[in-house]
C-alpha positions as CSV (number, residue, x, y, z in Angstrom):
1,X,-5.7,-8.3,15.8
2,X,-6.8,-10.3,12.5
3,X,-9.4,-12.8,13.4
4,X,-11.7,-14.9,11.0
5,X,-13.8,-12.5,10.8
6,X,-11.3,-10.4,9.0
7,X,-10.2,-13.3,7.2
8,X,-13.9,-14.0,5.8
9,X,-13.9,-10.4,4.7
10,X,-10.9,-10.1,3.0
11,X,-12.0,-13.0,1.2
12,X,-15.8,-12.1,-0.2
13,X,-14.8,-8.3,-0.2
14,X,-10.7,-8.4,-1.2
15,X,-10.7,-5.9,2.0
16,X,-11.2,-6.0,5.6
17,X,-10.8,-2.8,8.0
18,X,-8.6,-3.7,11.2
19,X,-9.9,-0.6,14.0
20,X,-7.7,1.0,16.2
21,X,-4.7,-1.0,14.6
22,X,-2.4,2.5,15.4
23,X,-3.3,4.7,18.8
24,X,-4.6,8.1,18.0
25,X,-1.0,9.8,19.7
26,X,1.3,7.2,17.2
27,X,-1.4,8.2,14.5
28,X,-0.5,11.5,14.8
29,X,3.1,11.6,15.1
30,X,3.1,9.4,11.9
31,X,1.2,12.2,10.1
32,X,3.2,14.3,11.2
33,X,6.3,12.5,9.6
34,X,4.6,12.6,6.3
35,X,4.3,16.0,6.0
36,X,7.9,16.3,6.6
37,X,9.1,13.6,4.2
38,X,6.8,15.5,1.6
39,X,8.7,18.9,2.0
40,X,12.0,16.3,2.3
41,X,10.7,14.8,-1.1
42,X,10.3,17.9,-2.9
43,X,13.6,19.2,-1.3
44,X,15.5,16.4,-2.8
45,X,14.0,17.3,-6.1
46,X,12.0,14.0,-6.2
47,X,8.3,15.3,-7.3
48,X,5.1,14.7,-5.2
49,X,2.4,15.0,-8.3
50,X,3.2,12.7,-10.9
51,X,0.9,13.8,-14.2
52,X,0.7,10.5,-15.2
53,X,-1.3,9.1,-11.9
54,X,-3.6,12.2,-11.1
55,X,-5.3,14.4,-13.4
56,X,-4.2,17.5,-11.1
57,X,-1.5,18.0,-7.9
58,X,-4.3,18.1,-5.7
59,X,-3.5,14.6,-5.0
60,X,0.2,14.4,-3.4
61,X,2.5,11.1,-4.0
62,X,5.4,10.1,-1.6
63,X,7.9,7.7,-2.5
64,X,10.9,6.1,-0.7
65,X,9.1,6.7,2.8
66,X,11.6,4.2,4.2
67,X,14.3,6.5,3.6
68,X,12.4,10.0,4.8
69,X,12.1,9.2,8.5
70,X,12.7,6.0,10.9
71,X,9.4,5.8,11.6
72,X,8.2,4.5,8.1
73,X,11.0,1.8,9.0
74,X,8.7,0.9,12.2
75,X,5.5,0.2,10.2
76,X,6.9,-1.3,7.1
77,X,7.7,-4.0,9.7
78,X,4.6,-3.4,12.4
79,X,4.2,-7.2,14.1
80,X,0.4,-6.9,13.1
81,X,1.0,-5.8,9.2
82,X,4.3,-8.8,9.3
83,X,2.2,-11.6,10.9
84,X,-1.1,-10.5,8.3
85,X,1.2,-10.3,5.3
86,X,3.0,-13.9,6.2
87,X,-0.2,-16.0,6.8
88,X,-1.7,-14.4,3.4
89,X,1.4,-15.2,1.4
90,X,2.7,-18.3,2.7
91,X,6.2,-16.3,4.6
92,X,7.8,-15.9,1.8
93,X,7.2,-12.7,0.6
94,X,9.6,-9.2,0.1
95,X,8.4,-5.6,0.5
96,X,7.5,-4.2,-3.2
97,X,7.1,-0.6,-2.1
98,X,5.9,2.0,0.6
99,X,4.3,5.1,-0.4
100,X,1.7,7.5,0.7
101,X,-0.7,9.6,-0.9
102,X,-2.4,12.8,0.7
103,X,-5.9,13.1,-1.7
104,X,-6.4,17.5,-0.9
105,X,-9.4,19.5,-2.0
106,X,-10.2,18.6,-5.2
107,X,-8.3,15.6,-5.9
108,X,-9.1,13.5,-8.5
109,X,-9.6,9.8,-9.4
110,X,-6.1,8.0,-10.6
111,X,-6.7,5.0,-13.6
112,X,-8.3,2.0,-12.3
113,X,-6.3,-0.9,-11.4
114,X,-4.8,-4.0,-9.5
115,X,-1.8,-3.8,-7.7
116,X,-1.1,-7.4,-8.9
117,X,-1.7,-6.4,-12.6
118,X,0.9,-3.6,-12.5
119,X,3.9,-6.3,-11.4
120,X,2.7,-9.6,-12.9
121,X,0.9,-10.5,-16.2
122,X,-2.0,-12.1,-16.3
123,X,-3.6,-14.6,-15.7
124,X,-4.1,-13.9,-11.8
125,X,-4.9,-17.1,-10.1
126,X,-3.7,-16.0,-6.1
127,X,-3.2,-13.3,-3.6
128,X,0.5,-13.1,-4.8
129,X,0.4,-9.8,-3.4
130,X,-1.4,-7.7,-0.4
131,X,-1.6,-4.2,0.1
132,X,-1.2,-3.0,4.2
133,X,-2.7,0.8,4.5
134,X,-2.3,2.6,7.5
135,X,-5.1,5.2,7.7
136,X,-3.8,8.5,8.9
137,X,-7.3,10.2,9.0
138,X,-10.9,9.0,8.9
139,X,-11.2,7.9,5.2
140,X,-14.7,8.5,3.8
141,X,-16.5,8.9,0.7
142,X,-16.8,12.4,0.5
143,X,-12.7,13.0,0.9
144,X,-11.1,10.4,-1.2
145,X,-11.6,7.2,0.0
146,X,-10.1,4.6,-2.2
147,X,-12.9,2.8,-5.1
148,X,-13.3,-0.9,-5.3
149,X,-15.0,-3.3,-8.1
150,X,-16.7,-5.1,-5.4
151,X,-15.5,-9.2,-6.3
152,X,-12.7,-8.1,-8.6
153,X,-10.2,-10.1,-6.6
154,X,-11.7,-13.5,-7.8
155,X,-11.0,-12.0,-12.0
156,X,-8.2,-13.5,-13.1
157,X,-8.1,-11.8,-17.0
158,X,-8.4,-7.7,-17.6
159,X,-11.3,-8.4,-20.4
160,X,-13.3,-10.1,-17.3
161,X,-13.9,-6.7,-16.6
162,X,-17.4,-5.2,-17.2
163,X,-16.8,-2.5,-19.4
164,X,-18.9,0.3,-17.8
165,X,-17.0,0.0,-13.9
166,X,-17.4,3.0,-12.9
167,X,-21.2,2.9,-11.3
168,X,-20.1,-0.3,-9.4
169,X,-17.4,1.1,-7.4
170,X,-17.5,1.7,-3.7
171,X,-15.7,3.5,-1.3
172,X,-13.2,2.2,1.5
173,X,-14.4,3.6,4.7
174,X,-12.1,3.5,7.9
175,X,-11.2,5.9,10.9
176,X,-8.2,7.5,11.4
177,X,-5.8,4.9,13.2
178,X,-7.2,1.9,11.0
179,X,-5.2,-0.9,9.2
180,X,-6.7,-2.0,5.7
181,X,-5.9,-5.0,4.5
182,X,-6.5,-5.0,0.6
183,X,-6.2,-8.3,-1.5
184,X,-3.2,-7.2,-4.6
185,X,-5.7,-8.8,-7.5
186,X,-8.7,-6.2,-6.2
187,X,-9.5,-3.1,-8.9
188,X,-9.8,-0.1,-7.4
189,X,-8.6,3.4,-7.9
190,X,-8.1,6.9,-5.9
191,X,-11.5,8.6,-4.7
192,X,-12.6,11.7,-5.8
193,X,-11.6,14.6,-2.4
194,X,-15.2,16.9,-2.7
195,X,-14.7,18.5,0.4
196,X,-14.2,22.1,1.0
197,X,-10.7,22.0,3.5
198,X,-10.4,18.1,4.8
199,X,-7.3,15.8,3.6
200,X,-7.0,11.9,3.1
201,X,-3.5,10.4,3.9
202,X,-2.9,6.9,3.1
203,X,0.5,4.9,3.8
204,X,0.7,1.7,1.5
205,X,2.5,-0.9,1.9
206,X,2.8,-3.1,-0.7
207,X,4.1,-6.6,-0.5
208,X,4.5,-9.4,-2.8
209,X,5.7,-13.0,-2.9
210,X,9.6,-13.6,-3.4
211,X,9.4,-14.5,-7.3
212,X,7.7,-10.9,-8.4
213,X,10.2,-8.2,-9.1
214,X,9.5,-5.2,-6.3
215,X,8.1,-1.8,-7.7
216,X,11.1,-0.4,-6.2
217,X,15.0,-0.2,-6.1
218,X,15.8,-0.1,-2.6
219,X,19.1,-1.0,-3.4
220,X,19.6,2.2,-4.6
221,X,17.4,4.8,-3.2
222,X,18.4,4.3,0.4
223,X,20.9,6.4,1.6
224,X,24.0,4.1,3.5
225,X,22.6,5.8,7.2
226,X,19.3,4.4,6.1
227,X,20.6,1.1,5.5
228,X,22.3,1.0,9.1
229,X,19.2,1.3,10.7
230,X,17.8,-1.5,9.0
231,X,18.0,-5.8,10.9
232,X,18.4,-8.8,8.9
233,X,14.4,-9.4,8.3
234,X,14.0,-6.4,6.3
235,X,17.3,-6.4,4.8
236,X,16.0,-9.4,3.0
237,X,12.6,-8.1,2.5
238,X,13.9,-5.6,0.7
239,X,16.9,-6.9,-1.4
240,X,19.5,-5.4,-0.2
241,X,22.0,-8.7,0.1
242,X,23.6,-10.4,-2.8
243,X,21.2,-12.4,-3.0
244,X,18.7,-10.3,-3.1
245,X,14.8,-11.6,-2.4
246,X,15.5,-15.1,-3.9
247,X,13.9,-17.3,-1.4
248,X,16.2,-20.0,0.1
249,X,15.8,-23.5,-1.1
250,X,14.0,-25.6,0.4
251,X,15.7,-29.0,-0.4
252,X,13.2,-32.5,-0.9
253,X,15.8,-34.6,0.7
């Protein structure tokens, strides 16, 4: 449940931790499902390191989740992530992307960034975007937990950045199960996995108001038994009508 306390976090921290937003039996048969739509990935001869996110392919990538396993489909529209994302962005919003990201032994930090700056130039003036990430293990400092610039949500311009970040970060800490709400404009990057044998998965949502282009092409990467499986909310969410996510008009008359 997303209560004002949450609501007051997200806004002073660009974050707030939901607990226990997945049971520990749905947890689990979600991580599950990752594992198998990262040997589906690699299968299809879509890579899971990308060189030019991660220093080294101890950090594994996922994309087109929705098309990998139905259950993806269940979370991309989970009532508590759907109700979250509409209040924060005013119901009128698409789905930019869902991917995950497994941080292994000896993963490495990605580039700093905002998930706002990478679809939409600045200046930054509102959460035109939110991030929903579903924890599929305890997420701590020590294996990956995702870096924040604590306040960076309220900059608006990249050169309002101080120039040495990198002692200011902090780590994202949640239990397995949990549902992170991030604020798009808030820097962060990929924490560093120091631990001997444990792993960090991640599922990210990404959503973003109707009048930002989405990170991906669902129109083309989801397969035609994909697309039967999916109602008339997300089939709008994601584009897939002739219209695609252009929001309807609201007339003043």
């Amino acid at each position: 449940m997303f209560t004002s306390v949450h609501a007051q976090q997200l806004e002073d921290f660009g974050y707030c931790v939901i607990e226990q937003a997945l049971d520990a039996q749905k947890t689990g048969t979600v991580r599950q499902a990752l594992l198998g739509a990262v040997a589906e990935s690699e299968r299809r001869g879509i890579p899971t390191y990308i060189p030019n996110l991660d220093p080294n392919p101890s950090n594994t990538r996922v994309f087109n989740l929705l098309d990998l396993d139905p259950v993806f489909l269940e979370l991309i529209t989970h009532p508590l992530a759907i109700q979250i994302v509409g209040d924060l962005l005013e119901n009128d919003f698409i789905v930019s992307n869902f991917t995950a990201n497994i941080a292994r032994s000896g993963s490495q930090s990605m580039v700093l960034h905002s998930d706002l700056s990478v679809v939409l130039p600045e200046p930054w003036h509102a959460m035109w975007s939110v991030n929903a990430i579903w924890c599929l293990d305890d997420v701590y400092a020590e294996n990956g937990a995702t870096l924040y610039l604590p306040g960076s949500h309220h900059i608006e311009r990249r050169d309002q950045l101080p120039e040495d970040i990198e002692p200011y970060l902090e780590p994202m800490q949640a239990s397995a199960g949990s549902l992170v709400v991030m604020d798009g404009r808030l820097w962060h990057t990929s924490g560093r996995n120091t631990t001997e044998d444990q792993e960090r998965a991640l599922l990210f949502g990404y959503y973003s108001r109707s009048f930002i282009r989405p990170q991906w092409n669902f129109s083309v990467a989801l397969s035609d038994s994909t697309k039967q499986l999916i109602g008339p909310e997300l089939h709008h969410w994601l584009g897939l009508g002739i219209n695609a996510n252009v929001k309807p008009l609201d007339g003043l008359l």
